[in-house]
N, CA, C and O atoms as a GROMACS GRO file, in nm:
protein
  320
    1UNK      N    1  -1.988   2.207   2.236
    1UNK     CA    2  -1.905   2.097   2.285
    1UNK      C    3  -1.876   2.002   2.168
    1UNK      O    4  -1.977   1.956   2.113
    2UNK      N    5  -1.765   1.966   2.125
    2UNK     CA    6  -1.719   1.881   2.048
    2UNK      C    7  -1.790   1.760   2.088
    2UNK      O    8  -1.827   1.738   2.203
    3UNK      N    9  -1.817   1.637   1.930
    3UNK     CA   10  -1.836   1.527   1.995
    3UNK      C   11  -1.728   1.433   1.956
    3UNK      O   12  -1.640   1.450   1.872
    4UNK      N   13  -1.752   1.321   2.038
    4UNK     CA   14  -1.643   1.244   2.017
    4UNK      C   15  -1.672   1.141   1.879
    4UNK      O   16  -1.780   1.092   1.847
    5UNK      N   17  -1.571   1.130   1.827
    5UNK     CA   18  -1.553   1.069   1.655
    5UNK      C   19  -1.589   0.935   1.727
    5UNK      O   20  -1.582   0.897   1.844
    6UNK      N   21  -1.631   0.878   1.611
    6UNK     CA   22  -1.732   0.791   1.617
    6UNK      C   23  -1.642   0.674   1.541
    6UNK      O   24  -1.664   0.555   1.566
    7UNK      N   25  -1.533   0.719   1.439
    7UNK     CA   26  -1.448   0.633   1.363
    7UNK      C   27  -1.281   0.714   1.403
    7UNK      O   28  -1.288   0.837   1.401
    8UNK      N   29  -1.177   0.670   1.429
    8UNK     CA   30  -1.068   0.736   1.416
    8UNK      C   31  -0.926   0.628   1.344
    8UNK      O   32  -0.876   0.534   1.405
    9UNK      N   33  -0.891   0.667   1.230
    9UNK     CA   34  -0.762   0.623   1.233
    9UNK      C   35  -0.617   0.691   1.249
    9UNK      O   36  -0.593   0.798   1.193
   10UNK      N   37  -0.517   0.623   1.331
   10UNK     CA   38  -0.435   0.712   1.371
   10UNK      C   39  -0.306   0.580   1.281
   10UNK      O   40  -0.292   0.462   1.316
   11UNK      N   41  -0.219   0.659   1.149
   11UNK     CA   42  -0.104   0.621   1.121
   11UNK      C   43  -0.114   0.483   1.102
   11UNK      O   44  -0.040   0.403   1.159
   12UNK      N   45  -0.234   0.443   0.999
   12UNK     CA   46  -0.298   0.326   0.950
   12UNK      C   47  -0.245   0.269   0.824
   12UNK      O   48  -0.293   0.317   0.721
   13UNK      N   49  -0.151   0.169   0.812
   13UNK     CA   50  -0.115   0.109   0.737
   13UNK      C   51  -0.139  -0.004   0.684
   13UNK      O   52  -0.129  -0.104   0.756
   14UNK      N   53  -0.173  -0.017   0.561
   14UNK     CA   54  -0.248  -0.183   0.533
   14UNK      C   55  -0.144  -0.217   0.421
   14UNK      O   56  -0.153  -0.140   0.326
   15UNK      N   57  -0.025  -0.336   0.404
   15UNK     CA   58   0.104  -0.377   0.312
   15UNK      C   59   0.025  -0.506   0.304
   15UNK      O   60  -0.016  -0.568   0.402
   16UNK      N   61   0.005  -0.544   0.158
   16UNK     CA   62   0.008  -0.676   0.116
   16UNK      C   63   0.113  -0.759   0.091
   16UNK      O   64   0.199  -0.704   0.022
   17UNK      N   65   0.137  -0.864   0.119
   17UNK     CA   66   0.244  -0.924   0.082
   17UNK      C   67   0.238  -1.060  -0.032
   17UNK      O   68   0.192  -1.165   0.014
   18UNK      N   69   0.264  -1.060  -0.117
   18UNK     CA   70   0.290  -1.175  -0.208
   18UNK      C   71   0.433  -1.201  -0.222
   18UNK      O   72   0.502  -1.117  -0.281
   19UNK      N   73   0.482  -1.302  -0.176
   19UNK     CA   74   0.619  -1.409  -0.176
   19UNK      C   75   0.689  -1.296  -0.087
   19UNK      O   76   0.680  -1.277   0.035
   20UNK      N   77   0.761  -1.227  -0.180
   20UNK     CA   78   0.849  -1.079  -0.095
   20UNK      C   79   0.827  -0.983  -0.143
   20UNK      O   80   0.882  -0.877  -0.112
   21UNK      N   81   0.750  -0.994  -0.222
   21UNK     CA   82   0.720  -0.807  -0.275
   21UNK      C   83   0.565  -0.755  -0.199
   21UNK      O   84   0.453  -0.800  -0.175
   22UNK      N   85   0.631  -0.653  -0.186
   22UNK     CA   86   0.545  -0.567  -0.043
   22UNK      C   87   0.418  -0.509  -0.173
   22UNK      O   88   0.430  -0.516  -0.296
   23UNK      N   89   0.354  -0.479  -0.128
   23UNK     CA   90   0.207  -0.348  -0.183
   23UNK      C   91   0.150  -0.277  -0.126
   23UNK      O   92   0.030  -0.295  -0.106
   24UNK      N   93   0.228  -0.150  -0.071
   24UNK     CA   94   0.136  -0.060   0.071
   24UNK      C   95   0.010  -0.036  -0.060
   24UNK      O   96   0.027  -0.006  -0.178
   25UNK      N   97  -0.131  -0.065   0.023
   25UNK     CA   98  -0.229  -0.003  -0.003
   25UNK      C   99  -0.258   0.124   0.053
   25UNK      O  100  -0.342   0.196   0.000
   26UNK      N  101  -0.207   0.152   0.138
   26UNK     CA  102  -0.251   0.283   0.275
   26UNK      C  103  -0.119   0.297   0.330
   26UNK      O  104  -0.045   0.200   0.344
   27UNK      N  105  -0.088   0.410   0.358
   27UNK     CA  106   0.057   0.490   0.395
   27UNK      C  107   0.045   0.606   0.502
   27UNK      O  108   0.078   0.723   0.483
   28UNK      N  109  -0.005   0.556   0.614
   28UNK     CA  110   0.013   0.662   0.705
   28UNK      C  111  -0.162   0.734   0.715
   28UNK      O  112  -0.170   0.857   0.712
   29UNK      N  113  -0.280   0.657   0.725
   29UNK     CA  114  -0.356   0.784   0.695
   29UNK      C  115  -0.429   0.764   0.842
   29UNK      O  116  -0.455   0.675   0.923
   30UNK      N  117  -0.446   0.903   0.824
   30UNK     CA  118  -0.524   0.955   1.001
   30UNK      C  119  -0.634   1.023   0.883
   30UNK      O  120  -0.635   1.072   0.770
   31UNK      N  121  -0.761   0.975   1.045
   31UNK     CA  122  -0.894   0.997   1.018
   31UNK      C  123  -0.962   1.038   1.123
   31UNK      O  124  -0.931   0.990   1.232
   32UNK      N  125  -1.066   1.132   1.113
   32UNK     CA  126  -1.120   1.089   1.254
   32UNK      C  127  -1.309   1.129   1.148
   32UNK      O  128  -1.332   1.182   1.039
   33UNK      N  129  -1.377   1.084   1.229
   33UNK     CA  130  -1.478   1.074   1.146
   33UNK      C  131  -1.607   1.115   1.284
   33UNK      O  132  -1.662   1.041   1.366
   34UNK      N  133  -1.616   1.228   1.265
   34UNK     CA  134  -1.735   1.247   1.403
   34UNK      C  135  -1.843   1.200   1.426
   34UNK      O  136  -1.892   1.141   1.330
   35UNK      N  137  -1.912   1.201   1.535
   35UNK     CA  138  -2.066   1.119   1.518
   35UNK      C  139  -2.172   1.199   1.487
   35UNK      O  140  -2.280   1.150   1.455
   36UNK      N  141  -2.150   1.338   1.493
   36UNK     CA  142  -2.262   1.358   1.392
   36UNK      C  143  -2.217   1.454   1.264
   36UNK      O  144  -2.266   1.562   1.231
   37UNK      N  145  -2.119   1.387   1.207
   37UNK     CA  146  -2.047   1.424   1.097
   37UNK      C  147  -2.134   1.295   0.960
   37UNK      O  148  -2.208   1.197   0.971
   38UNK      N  149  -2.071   1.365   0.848
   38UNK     CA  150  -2.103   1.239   0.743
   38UNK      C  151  -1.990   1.270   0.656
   38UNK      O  152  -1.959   1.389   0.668
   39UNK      N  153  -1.954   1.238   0.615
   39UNK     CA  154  -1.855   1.167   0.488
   39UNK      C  155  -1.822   1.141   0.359
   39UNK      O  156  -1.886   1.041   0.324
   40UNK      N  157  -1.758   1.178   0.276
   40UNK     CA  158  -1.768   1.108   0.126
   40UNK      C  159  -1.634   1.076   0.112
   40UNK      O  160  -1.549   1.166   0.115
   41UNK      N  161  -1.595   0.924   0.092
   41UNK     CA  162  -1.467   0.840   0.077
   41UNK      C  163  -1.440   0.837  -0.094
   41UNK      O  164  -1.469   0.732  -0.152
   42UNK      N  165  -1.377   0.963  -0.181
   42UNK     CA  166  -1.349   0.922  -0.362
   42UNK      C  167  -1.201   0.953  -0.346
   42UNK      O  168  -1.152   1.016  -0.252
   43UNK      N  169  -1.160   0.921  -0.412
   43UNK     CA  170  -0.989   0.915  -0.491
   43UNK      C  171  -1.016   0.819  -0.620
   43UNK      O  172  -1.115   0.750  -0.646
   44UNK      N  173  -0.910   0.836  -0.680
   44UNK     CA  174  -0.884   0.762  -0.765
   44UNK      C  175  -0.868   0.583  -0.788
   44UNK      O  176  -0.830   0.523  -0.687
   45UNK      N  177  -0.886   0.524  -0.875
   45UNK     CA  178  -0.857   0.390  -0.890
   45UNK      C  179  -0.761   0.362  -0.819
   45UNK      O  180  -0.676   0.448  -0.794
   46UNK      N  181  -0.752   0.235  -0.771
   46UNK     CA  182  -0.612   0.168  -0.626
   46UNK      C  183  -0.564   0.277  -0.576
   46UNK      O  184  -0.453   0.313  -0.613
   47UNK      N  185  -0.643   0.358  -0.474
   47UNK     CA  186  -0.609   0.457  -0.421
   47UNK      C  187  -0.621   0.352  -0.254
   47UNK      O  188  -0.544   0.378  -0.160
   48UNK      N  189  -0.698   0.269  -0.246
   48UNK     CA  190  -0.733   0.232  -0.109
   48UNK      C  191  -0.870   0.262  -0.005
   48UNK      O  192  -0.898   0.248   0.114
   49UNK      N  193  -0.931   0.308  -0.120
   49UNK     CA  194  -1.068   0.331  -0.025
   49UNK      C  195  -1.156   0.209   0.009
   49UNK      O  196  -1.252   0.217   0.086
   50UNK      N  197  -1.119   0.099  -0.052
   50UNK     CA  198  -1.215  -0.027  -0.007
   50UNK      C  199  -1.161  -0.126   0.104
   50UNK      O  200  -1.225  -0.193   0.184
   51UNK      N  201  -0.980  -0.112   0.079
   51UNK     CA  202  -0.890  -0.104   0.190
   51UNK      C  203  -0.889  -0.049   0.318
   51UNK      O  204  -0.830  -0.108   0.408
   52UNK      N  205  -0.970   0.098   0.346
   52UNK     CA  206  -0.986   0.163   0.463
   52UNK      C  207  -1.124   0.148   0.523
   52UNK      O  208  -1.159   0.171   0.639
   53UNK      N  209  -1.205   0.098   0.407
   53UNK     CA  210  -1.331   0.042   0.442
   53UNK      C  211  -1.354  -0.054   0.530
   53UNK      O  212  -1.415  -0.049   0.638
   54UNK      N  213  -1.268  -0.193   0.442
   54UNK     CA  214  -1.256  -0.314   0.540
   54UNK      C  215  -1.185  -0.306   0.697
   54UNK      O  216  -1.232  -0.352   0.801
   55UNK      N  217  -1.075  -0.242   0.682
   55UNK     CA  218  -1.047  -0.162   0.820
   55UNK      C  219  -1.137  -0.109   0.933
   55UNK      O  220  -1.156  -0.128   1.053
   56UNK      N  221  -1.178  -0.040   0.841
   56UNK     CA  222  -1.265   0.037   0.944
   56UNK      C  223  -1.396  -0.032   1.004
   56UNK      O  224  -1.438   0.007   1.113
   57UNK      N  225  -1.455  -0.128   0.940
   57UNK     CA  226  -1.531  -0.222   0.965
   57UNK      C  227  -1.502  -0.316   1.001
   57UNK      O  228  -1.586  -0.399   1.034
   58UNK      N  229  -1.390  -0.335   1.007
   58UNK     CA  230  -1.304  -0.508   1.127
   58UNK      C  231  -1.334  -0.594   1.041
   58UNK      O  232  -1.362  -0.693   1.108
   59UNK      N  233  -1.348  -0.621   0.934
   59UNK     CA  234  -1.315  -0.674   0.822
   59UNK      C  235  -1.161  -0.750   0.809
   59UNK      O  236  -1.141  -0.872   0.806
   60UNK      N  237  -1.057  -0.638   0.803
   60UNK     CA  238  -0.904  -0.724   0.781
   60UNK      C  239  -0.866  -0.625   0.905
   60UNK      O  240  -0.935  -0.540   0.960
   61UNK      N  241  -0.744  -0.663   0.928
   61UNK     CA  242  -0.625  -0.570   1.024
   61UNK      C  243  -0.554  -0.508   0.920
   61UNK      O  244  -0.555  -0.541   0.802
   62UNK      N  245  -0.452  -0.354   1.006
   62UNK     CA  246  -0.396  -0.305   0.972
   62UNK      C  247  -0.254  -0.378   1.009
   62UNK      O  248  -0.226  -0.457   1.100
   63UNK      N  249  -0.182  -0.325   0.911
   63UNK     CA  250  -0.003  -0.359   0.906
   63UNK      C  251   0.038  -0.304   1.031
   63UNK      O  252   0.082  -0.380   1.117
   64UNK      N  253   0.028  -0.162   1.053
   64UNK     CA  254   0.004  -0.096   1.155
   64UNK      C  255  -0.056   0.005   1.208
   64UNK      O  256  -0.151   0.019   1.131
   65UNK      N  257  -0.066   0.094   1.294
   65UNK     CA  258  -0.130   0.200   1.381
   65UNK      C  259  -0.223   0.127   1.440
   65UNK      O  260  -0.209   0.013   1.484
   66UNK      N  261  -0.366   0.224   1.441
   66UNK     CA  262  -0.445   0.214   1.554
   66UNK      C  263  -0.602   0.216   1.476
   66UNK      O  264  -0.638   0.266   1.370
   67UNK      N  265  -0.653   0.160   1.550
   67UNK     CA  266  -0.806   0.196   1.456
   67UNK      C  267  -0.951   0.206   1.557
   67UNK      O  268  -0.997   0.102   1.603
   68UNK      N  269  -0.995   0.296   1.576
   68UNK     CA  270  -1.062   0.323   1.725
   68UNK      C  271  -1.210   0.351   1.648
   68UNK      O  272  -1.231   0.441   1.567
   69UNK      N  273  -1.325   0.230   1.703
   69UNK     CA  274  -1.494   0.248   1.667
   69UNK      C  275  -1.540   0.290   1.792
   69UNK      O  276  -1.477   0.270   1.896
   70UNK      N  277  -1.645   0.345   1.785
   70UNK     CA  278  -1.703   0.416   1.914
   70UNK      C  279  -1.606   0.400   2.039
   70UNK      O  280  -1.619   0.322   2.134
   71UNK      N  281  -1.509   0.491   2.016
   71UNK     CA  282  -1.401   0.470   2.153
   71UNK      C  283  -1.325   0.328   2.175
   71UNK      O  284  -1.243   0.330   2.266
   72UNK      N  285  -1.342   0.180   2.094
   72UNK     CA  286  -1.236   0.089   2.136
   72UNK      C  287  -1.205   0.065   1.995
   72UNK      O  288  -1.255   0.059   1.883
   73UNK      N  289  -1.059   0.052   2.081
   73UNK     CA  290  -0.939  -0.021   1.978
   73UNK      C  291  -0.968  -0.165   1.901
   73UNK      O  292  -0.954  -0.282   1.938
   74UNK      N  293  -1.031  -0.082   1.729
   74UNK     CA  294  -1.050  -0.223   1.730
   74UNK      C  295  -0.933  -0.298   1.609
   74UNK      O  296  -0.969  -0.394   1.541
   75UNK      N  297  -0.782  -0.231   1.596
   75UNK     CA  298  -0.708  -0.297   1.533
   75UNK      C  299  -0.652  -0.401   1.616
   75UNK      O  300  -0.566  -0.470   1.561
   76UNK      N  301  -0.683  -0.434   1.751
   76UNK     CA  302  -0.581  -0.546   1.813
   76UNK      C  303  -0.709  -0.661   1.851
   76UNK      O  304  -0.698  -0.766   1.914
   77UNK      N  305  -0.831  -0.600   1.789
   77UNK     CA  306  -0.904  -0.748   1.836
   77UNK      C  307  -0.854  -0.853   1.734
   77UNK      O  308  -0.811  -0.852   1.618
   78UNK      N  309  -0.890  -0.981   1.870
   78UNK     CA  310  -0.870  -1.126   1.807
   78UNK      C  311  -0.987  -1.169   1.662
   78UNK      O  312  -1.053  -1.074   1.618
   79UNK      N  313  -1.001  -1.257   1.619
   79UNK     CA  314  -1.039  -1.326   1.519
   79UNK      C  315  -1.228  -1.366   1.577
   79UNK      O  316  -1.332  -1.386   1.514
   80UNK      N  317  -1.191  -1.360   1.737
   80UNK     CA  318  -1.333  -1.353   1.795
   80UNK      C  319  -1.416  -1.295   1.797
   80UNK      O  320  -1.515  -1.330   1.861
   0.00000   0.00000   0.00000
């Protein structure tokens, strides 16, 4: 029996903005991260892995998509 992912991002976008010039850090990335899976997050320099970090830890919001921790949505929580 499959288990259910424990982290998922679905079409996760994080754009910085300074004055008007945009900076996608993250472009579309889907994740799903199982619970009894483990992980290794490398790419290259300003690739965005500390970007998908803070994400994923409710740290900052995404620009857009979805970002789901043990089953809730947690890109639309408030500041609370």
């Amino acid at each position: 029996m499959p288990s259910t992912p424990i982290a998922e991002l679905r079409n996760v976008w994080k754009i910085y903005r300074i004055g008007s010039v945009e900076y996608p850090a993250l472009r579309g990335v889907n994740l799903s991260i199982d619970r009894d899976g483990f992980i290794s997050i490398i790419g290259p320099s300003e690739s965005g892995k500390p970007t998908m970090l803070h994400l994923i830890g409710a740290l900052d919001k995404p620009s857009k998509g979805e970002i789901y921790v043990d089953g809730i949505e947690i890109s639309r929580l408030g500041d609370r």
